[in-house]
C-alpha positions as CSV (number, residue, x, y, z in Angstrom):
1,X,51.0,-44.6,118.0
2,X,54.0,-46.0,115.9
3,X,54.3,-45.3,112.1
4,X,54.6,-48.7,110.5
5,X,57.7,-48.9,107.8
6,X,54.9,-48.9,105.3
7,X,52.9,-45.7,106.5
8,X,56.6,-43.6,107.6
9,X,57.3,-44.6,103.1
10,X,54.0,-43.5,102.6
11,X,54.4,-39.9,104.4
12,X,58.4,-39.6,103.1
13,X,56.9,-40.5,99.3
14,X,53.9,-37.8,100.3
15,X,56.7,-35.2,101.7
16,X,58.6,-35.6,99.0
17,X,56.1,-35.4,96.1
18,X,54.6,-32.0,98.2
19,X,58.0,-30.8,97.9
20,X,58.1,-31.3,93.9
21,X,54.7,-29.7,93.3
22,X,55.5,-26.6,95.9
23,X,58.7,-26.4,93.4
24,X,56.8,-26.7,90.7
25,X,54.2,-23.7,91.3
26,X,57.4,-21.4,92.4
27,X,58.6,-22.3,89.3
28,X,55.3,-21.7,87.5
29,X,55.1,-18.5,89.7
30,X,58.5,-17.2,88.3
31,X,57.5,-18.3,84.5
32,X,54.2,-16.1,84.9
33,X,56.1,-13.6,86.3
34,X,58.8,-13.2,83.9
35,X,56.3,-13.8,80.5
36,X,54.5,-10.8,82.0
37,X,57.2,-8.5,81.7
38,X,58.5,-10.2,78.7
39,X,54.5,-9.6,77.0
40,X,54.7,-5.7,78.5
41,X,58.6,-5.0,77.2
42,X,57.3,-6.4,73.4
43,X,53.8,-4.0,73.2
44,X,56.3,-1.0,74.2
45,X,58.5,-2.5,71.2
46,X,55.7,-2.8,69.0
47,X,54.2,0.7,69.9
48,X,57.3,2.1,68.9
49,X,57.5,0.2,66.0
50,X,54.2,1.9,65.3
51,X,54.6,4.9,66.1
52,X,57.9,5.1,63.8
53,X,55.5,3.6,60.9
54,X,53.0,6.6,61.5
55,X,56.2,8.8,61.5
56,X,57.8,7.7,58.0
57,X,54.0,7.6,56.3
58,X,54.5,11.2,56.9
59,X,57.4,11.7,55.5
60,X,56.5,10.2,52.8
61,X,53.5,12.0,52.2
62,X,55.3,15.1,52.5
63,X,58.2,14.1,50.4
64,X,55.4,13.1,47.4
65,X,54.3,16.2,47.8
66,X,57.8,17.9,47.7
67,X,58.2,16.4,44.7
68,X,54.5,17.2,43.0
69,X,54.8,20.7,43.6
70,X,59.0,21.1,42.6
71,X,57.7,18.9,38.9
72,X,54.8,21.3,38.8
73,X,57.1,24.5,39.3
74,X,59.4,22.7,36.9
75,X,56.5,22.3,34.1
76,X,55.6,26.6,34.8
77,X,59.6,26.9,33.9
78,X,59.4,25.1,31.5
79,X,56.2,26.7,29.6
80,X,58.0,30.0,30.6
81,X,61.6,29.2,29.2
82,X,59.5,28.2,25.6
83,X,57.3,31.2,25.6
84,X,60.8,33.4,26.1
85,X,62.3,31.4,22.9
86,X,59.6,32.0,21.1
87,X,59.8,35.6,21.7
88,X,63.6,35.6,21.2
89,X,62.6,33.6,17.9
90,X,60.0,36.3,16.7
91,X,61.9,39.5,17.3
92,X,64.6,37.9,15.7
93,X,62.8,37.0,12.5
């Protein structure tokens, strides 16, 4: 059996529109493909990200309490240096 002009456009335009859509899912494929690894490389970024938060909260913890003991040893120098004075002051008097 002959294809009539009419049915050979038909299968060509068919072909052809096959061809787009097969593109189309490769490229749909790809897209996938890449936004998966894109999705995996940014939740190792942001678990870093966390991890580094965690980290400085530390330090910062540990630096407040640097500097709560250092103004509490500075406040026992203190008391001490003005007990000393007064001493100085009452054997001198």
């Amino acid at each position: 059996m002959t294809q009539t002009p009419t049915n050979s456009n038909s299968s060509d335009r068919l072909d052809r529109i096959e061809a787009i859509l097969e593109r189309f899912i490769e490229q749909s494929d790809r897209n996938i493909t890449q936004l998966a690894q894109e999705q995996t490389i940014t939740n190792q970024v942001l678990r870093q990200l966390i991890e580094t938060q965690i980290q400085t909260d530390k330090a910062i913890n540990q630096m407040i309490e640097i500097q709560a003991s250092l103004a509490a040893e500075q406040e026992k120098q203190e008391r001490l240096l003005e007990y000393l004075i007064r001493r100085l002051e009452v054997g001198n008097g």
